[in-house]
N, C-alpha and C positions, 0 to 999 in steps of 0.2 A: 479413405484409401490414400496410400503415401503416394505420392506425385514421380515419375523417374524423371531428371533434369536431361534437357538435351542433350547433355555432354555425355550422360548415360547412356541415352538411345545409341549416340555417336557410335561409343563403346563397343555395343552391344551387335550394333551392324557390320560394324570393321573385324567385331571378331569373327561374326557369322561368312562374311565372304572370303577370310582367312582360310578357316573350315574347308568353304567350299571348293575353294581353287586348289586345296592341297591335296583333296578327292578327287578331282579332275588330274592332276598331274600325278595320281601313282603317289602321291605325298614323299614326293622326289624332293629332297632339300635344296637341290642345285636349279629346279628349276623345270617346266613341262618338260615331258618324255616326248621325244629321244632328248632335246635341248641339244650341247655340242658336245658332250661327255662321249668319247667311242663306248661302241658296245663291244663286247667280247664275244664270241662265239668259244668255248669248249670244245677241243675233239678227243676226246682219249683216246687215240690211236695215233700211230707215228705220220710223218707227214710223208705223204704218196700212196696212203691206202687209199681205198676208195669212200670212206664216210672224210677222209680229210679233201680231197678233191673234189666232192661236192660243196661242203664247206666257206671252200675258196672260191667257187663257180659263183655261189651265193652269197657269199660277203662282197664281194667285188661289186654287186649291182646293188643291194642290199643299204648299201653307204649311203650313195647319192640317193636313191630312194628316201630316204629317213632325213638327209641333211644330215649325218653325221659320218664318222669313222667307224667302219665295221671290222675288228681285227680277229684272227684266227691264234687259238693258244693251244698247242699242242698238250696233250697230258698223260702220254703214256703209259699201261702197265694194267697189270692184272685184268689181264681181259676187258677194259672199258671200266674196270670199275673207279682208279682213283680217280678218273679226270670228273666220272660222274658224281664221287662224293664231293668232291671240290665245288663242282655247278650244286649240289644239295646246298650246300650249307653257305652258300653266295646269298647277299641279300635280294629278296623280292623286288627288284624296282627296275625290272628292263634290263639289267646292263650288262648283265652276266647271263647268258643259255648255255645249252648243253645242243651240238649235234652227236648226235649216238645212233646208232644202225639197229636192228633187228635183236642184235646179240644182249643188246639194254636188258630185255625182258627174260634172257637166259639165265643171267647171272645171282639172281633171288636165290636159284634152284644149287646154283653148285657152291656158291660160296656163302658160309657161314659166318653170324655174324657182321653182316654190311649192316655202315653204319650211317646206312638209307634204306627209303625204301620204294621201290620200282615206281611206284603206284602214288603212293600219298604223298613222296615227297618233291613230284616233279608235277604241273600241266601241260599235256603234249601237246603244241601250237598247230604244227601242221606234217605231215609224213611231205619228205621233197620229190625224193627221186626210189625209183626200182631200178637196181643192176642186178643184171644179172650174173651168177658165178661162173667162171667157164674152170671147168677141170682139165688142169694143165700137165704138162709134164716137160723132161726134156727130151730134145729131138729124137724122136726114132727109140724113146724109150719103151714103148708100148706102139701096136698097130691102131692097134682102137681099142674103143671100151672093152668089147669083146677079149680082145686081147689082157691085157688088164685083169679082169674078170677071173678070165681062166687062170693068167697066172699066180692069182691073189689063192686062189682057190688050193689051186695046186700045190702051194707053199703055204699053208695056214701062218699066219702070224709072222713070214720073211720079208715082205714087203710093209714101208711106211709112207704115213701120211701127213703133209703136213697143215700148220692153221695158223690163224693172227691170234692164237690165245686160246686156252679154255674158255668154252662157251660162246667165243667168236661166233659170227653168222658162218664163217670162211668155217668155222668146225663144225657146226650144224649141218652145217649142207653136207660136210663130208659124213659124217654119221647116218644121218638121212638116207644117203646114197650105199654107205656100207650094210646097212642093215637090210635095202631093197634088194644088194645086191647079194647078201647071205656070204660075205668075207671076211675075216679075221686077217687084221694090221693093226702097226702098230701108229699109235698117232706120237706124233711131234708138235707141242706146242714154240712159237715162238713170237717175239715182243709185236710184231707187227705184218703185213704182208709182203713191203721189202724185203724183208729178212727172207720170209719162208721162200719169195719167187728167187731169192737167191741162192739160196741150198737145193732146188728144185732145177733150176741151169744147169746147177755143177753137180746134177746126177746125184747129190748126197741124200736126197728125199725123192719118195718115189711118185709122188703125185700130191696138186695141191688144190683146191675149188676156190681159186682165185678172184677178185673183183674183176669184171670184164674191165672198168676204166683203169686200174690200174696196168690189166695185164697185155691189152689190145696191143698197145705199141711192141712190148715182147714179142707178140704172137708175130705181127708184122713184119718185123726184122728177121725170124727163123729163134732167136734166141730160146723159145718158150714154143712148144706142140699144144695146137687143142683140139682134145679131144670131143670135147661136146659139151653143151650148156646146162646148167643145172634146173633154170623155169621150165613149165608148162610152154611156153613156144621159142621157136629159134627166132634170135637176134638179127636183126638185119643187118648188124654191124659184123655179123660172121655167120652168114646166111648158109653156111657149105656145114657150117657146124649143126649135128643133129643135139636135141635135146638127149641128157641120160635116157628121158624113157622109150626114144624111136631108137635108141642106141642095143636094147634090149633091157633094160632097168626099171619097170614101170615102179610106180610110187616112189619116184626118187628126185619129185620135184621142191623144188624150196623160193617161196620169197625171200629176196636180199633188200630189205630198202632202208632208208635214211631217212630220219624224220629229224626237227629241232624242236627242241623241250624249254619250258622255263622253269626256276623253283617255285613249289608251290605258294599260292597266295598272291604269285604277280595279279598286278590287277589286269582287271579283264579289260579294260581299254585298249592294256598294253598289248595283251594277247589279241586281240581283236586287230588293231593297226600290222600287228606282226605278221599273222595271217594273213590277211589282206595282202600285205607288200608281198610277201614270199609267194604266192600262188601266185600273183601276176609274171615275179617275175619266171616261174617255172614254165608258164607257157607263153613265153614271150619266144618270136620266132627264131632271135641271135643264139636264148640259151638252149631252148630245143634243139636245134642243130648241133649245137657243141656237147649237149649230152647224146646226141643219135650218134657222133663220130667215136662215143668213148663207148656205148651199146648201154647208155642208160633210157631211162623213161621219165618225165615230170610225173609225180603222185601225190597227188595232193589233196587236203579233206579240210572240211571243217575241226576247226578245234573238240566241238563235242562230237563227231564222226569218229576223230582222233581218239581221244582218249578210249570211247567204248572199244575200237579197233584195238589198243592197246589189251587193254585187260581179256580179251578173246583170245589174242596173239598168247599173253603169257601163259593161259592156258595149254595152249598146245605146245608150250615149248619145255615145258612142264613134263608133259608127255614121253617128248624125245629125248631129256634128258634122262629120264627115268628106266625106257628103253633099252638106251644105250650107255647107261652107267655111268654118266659121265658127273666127273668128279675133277678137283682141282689136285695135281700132283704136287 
């Protein structure tokens, strides 16, 4: 039997623990994950919606947790989809995610052709927060739902509605709500919820199911009416406000929530440390507060809780669109 010379074993060991350590780090070139590299966060939505202000709630603690730089990259357009194709085709090694809302899992249904796909080509880390949508309008446009209701009714297809996009959560919920409520409007898609809480002020849209954290400080000032919240129960953060269904609208409830995704294949370490960071810091008692003041919630799961939650979700969202015909204009 041939003899291996020490310089071989040498070899042989240095290469194996090479191996090793580059499995332990994500086989990150630069170095263990996180190391000092910032990581990126993805929002496809403009900045002041509500999945970008959670975003920023969570990069902000998210940094020093990790030892590094956590930055927020805006990516607007087509409903959430490019910023998410952009987080698809990112490389697997931590440094690029995706935060994306509810509306992620819509988008399979209405747009053809995505050059991803909801499911295979993303692992959902952890869902962050629930907000809830409050259905807004401008002052004194309406008395209440009721009011609303009737006049929707009354003028089939004279009143409009607006959203942060086809397929948006912000349009789900409206659809959700138009179909409980047996109305025919017209929807208004636009690039983000700025936009639409702005055409919604100046009266030129006739209602819109807005992000509570975006819209709260609206409602505060008089700028922005609300009428009533879009979940299963009322917000503390606008307690006076009934949900659509004690409004008279039953089945017109909808989850809004925000969750951060990685491309698939990141490693599971990585997702694991990430998870970890992000749930603590959701129910940490500074960021709870400062999401109860915007009328969100901490929500949070396991990565495999996540994912299954996922693929149930898009089912039903499946559903609605389907329902409600909704289609990319």
């Amino acid at each position: 039997m041939k003899k291996t010379s020490p310089w071989s074993r040498r070899q042989t060991l240095a290469a194996a623990a090479a191996l090793a350590a580059c499995a332990l780090t994500g086989a990150h070139a630069q170095g263990p994950w996180p190391g000092t590299q910032p990581i990126k966060l993805v929002v496809p939505f403009t900045a002041g919606s509500g999945t970008d202000i959670v975003a920023r709630l969570v990069a902000e603690k998210l940094g020093p947790a990790l030892g590094t730089s956590v930055i927020v990259d805006n990516k607007p357009g087509a409903g959430g989809t490019l910023g998410a194709a952009i987080a698809a085709k990112s490389p697997a090694d931590g440094y690029t995610l995706l935060v994306h809302s509810a509306g992620h899992l819509v988008n399979p249904w209405i747009y053809k052709g995505l050059s991803y796909d909801t499911i295979k080509d993303f692992t959902g880390i952890t869902p962050m927060a629930s907000l809830p949508n409050v259905l807004v309008t401008a002052p004194s446009h309406f008395a209440n739902v009721q009011d609303l209701v009737a006049k929707a009714k009354a003028k089939p297809g004279g009143f409009n509605y607006g959203s942060a996009g086809n397929g948006s959560a912000t349009h789900m919920n409206a659809e959700v709500f138009r179909l409980a409520a047996g109305i025919d409007a017209q929807h208004v898609p636009f690039r983000g919820t700025p936009e639409a809480m702005t055409e919604v002020m100046a009266g030129r849209v006739d209602w819109f199911f807005a992000p509570m954290v975006s819209a709260l400080p609206l409602i505060k000032t008089g700028r922005l009416q609300a009428l009533a919240v879009g979940t299963g129960k009322r917000s503390p953060a606008l307690p006076d406000a009934p949900t659509t269904a004690e409004a008279g609208v039953p089945g017109s409830e909808y989850l809004f929530w925000v969750g951060l995704f990685a491309p698939a294949k990141t490693p599971q370490p990585v997702i694991d440390r990430l998870q970890a960071e992000v749930a603590k810091i959701m129910v940490s008692p500074e960021l709870k507060e400062r999401l109860e003041k915007l009328g969100a919630e901490p929500f949070t799961m396991s990565s495999a809780q996540f994912n299954k939650f996922l693929v149930d979700e898009t089912g039903k969202a499946q559903q609605v669109v389907k329902a409600a015909s909704i289609k990319v204009d």
